[in-house]
C-alpha positions in Angstrom: 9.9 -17.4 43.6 11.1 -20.0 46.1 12.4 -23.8 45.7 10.2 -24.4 42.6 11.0 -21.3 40.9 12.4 -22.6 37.8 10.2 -25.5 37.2 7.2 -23.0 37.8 8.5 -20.8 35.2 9.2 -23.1 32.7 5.8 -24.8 33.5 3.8 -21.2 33.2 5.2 -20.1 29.6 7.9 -17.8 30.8 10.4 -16.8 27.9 13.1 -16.7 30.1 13.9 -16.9 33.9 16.4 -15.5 35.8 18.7 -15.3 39.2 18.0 -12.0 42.0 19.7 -11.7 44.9 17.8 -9.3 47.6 17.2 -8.1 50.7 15.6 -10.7 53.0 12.6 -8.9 54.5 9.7 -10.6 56.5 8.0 -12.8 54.4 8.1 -15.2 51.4 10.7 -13.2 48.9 9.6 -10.0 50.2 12.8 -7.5 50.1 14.1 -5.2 47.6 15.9 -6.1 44.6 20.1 -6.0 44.9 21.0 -7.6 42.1 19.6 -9.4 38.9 21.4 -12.2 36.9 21.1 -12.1 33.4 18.3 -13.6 31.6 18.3 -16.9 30.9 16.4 -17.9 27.7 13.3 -20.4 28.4 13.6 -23.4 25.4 12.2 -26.8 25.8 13.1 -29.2 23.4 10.9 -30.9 22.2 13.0 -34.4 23.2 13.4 -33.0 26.8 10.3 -33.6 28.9 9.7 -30.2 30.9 11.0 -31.6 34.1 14.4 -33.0 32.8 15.2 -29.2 31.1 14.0 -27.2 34.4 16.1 -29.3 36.4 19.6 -28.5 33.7 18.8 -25.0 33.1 18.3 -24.7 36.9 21.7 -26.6 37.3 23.4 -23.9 34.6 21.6 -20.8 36.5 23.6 -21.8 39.7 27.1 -21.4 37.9 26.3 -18.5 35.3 23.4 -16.9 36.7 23.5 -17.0 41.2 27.4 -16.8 41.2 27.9 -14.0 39.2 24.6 -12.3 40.8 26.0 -13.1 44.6 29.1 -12.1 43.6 28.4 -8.5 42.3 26.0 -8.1 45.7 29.1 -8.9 47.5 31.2 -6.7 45.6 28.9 -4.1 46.3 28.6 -5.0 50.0 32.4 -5.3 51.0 32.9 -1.9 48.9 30.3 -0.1 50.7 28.4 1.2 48.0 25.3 -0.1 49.4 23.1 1.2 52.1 19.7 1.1 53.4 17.5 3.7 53.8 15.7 4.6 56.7 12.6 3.0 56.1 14.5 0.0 56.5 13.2 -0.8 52.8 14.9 1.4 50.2 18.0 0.6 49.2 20.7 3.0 47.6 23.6 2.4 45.5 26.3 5.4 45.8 24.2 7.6 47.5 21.5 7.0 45.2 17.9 5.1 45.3 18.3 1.6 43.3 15.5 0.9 40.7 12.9 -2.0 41.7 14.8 -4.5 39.5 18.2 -3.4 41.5 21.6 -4.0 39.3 21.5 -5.3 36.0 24.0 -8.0 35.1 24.0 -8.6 31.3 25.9 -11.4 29.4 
């Protein structure tokens, strides 16, 4: 989570990291789930020291990962498909409660 987020995953082990676009609530990447990139495999070379390759694969997640993530939320959005419940929390695609992990976008 936050401005680190890749770094931090690559420095604690993840296998693979990803982009999600949510609902901004109170708090420090708090809100529901809209939409989730797809994964992006976590593979350090053994050349690359960890920095240089959390800095490219962050760079790589921008273009194939938060584009395609913020543009499917807006797609969503402009298409009204999307409402919130009203706890103010829940959020519904179609009429219909969205899982935690929101939309899946796959490869």
């Amino acid at each position: 989570m936050g401005k680190n987020a890749v770094y931090d995953s690559v420095m604690a082990g993840e296998d693979y990291t990803l982009s999600t676009i949510f609902l901004v609530r109170p708090g420090k990447d708090t809100g529901p789930n809209i939409v989730q990139s797809r994964k992006f495999l976590v593979d350090i070379p053994q050349s690359v020291p960890p920095e240089e390759y959390s800095k490219d694969l962050q760079e790589e997640m921008k273009w194939k990962g938060d584009g395609p993530a913020y543009l499917k939320a807006l797609e969503l959005l402009a298409r009204g498909r999307l409402g919130i419940g009203e706890d103010d929390i829940t959020v519904f695609l179609d009429g219909r409660p969205l899982p935690y992990r929101g939309v899946q976008l796959s490869d």
